[in-house]
N, C-alpha and C positions, 0 to 999 in steps of 0.2 A: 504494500500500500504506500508504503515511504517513496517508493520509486518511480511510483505513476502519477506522487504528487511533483516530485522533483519535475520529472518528465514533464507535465504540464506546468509547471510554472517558469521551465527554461521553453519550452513552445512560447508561451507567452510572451516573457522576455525579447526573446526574437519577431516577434509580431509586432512587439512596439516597436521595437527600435527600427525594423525596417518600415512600419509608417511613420518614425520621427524622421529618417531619412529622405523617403520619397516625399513627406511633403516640403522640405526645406530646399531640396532639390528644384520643383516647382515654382518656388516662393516668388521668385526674380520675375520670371515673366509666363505667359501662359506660351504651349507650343502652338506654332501657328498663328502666334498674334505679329500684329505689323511693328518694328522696330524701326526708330528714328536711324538715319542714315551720320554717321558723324564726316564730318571737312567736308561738307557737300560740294564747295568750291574747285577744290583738288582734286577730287577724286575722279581720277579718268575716266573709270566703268559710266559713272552716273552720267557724267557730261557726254558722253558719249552716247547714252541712250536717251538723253532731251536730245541732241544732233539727230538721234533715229527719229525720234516721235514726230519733230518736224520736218524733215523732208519724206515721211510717209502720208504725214495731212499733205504738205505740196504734189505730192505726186497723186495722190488720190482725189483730189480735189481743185487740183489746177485743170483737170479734164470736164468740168462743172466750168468756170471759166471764174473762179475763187479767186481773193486776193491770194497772195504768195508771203508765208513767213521768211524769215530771217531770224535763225538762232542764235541768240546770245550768253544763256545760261541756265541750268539749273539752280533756283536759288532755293529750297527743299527737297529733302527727296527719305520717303520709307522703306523700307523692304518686309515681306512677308514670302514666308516657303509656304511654297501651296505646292502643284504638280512641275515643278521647277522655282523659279522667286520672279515673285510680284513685288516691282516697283511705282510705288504712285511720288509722281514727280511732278514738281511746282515748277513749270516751264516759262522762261521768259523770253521774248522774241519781239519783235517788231512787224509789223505788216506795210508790204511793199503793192506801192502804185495809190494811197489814200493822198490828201490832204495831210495826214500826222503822219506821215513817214518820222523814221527815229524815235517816236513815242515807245515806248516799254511798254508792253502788256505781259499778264500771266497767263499761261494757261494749265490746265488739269492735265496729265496726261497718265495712263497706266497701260506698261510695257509689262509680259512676263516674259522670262528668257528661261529657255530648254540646254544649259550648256551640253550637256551628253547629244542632244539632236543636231548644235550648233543653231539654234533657231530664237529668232525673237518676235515678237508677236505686240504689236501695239491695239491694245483691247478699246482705245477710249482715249480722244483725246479733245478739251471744251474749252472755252474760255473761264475764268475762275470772276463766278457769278459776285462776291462780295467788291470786288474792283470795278463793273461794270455801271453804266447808268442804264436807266429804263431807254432811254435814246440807243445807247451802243446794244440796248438786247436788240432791240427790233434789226436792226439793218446787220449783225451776225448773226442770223438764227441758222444760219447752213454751214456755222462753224461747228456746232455739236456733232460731233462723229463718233459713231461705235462702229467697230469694225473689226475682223481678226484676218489680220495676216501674217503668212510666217515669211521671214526671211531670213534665208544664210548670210551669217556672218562675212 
């Protein structure tokens, strides 16, 4: 009888400690949630995938007969591992052929990249609605684009 209480109370013991573990383990952040990107400025990969986001709206949308951006930077950018990693990036660009040439605007944009496929896919990309006036909604309403395309690297 002494043995099967021993027996159960070292089962125990171990039962806690491995839920004291896993939940500490978890504490930080949940898996699958989006993480803030750090040195978004520096960082080559990120800038490079606002350079993607906007010469995919150009090319997609210069066939509509669309203004044309002009990348200038990522000024945000998150990442989330989903079926490869999702980036939602705060895109800044200028639009060519307006009256405000050289103005800055933001726009939304979300890229997921497949490194194993070499493939990247720009799922979405809008103008960032809290910088906008109800004037600038109207006359960009055929800037909101959802769309999936893959392209190699």
């Amino acid at each position: 009888m002494a043995s099967l209480d021993r027996c159960l109370l070292l089962l125990l013991l171990l039962f806690s400690g491995l839920m004291v573990s896993t939940s500490s383990a978890f504490s930080g952040r949940m898996v699958g949630a989006r993480t803030e990107v750090q040195n978004v400025e520096t960082n080559k990969e990120v800038q490079d995938l606002g350079l993607f986001s906007v010469d995919e709206y150009n090319h997609h949308l210069a066939l509509r007969g669309a203004r044309r951006l002009t990348f200038s930077r990522v000024a945000a950018a998150q990442r989330q591992v989903v079926s490869g990693i999702k980036y939602y990036l705060q895109v800044v660009a200028t639009m060519d052929g307006t009256g405000d040439e050289g103005q800055h605007r933001t726009f939304d944009a979300v890229v997921i990249v497949k490194p194993w496929l070499s493939s990247r896919s720009l799922v979405s990309f809008s103008p960032r609605r809290p910088a906008l006036s109800n004037q600038d909604n109207v006359g960009d309403a055929h800037l909101n684009v959802r769309w999936r395309t893959h392209m190699k690297k």
